[in-house]
LOBAVEX-692759 format. One record per residue (C-alpha): residue number from 1; residue in one letter; x, y, z. Coordinates in steps of 0.2 Angstrom, whole numbers. Layout:
BEGIN
  pos  code     xx     yy     zz
  NUM     A      X      Y      Z
...
//
This chain:
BEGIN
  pos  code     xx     yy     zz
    1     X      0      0      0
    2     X      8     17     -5
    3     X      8     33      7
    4     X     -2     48      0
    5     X      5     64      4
    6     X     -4     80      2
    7     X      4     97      3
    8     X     -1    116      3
    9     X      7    126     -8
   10     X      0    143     -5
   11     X    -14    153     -2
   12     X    -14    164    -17
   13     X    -30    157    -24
   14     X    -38    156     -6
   15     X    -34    176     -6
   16     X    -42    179    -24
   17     X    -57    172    -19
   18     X    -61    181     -4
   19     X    -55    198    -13
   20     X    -66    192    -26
   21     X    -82    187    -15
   22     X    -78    203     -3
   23     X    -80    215    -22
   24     X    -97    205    -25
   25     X   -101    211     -8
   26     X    -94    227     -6
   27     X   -101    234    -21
   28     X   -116    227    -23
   29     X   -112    219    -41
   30     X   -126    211    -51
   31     X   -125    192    -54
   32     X   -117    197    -72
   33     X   -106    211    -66
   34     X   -100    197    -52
   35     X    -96    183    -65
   36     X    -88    197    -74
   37     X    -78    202    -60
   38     X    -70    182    -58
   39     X    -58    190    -71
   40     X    -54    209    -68
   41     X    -60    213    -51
   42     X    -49    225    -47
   43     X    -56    236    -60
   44     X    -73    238    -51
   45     X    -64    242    -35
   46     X    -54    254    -43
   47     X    -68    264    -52
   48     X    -80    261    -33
   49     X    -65    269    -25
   50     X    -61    284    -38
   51     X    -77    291    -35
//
Protein backbone atom coordinates (compact mmCIF):
# COMPACT_ATOMS: atom_id res chain seq x y z
CA UNK A 1 0.00 0.00 0.00
CA UNK A 2 1.58 3.39 -0.91
CA UNK A 3 1.67 6.68 1.44
CA UNK A 4 -0.48 9.57 -0.05
CA UNK A 5 1.04 12.87 0.81
CA UNK A 6 -0.74 16.06 0.38
CA UNK A 7 0.88 19.49 0.62
CA UNK A 8 -0.22 23.13 0.68
CA UNK A 9 1.44 25.21 -1.66
CA UNK A 10 -0.08 28.54 -1.06
CA UNK A 11 -2.79 30.51 -0.41
CA UNK A 12 -2.74 32.73 -3.35
CA UNK A 13 -5.93 31.36 -4.83
CA UNK A 14 -7.61 31.29 -1.28
CA UNK A 15 -6.77 35.23 -1.29
CA UNK A 16 -8.35 35.71 -4.87
CA UNK A 17 -11.43 34.36 -3.72
CA UNK A 18 -12.26 36.14 -0.79
CA UNK A 19 -10.96 39.52 -2.54
CA UNK A 20 -13.26 38.33 -5.27
CA UNK A 21 -16.38 37.40 -3.06
CA UNK A 22 -15.54 40.61 -0.62
CA UNK A 23 -16.06 42.97 -4.36
CA UNK A 24 -19.36 41.01 -5.10
CA UNK A 25 -20.12 42.24 -1.51
CA UNK A 26 -18.74 45.48 -1.18
CA UNK A 27 -20.19 46.88 -4.19
CA UNK A 28 -23.28 45.31 -4.68
CA UNK A 29 -22.39 43.82 -8.30
CA UNK A 30 -25.18 42.18 -10.23
CA UNK A 31 -24.95 38.33 -10.70
CA UNK A 32 -23.35 39.31 -14.37
CA UNK A 33 -21.15 42.20 -13.18
CA UNK A 34 -19.91 39.38 -10.44
CA UNK A 35 -19.11 36.55 -12.94
CA UNK A 36 -17.57 39.37 -14.74
CA UNK A 37 -15.63 40.46 -11.91
CA UNK A 38 -14.03 36.36 -11.67
CA UNK A 39 -11.67 38.09 -14.27
CA UNK A 40 -10.89 41.85 -13.51
CA UNK A 41 -11.94 42.70 -10.13
CA UNK A 42 -9.78 44.97 -9.36
CA UNK A 43 -11.29 47.15 -11.93
CA UNK A 44 -14.52 47.53 -10.22
CA UNK A 45 -12.87 48.38 -6.95
CA UNK A 46 -10.75 50.80 -8.66
CA UNK A 47 -13.65 52.81 -10.47
CA UNK A 48 -15.92 52.25 -6.69
CA UNK A 49 -13.04 53.84 -5.05
CA UNK A 50 -12.22 56.76 -7.70
CA UNK A 51 -15.47 58.13 -7.02
Amino acid sequence: MDKVIITQQGIGGAIWAIGWLFTIGYLQLSFWRGVLALIVWPYFMGVKFRK
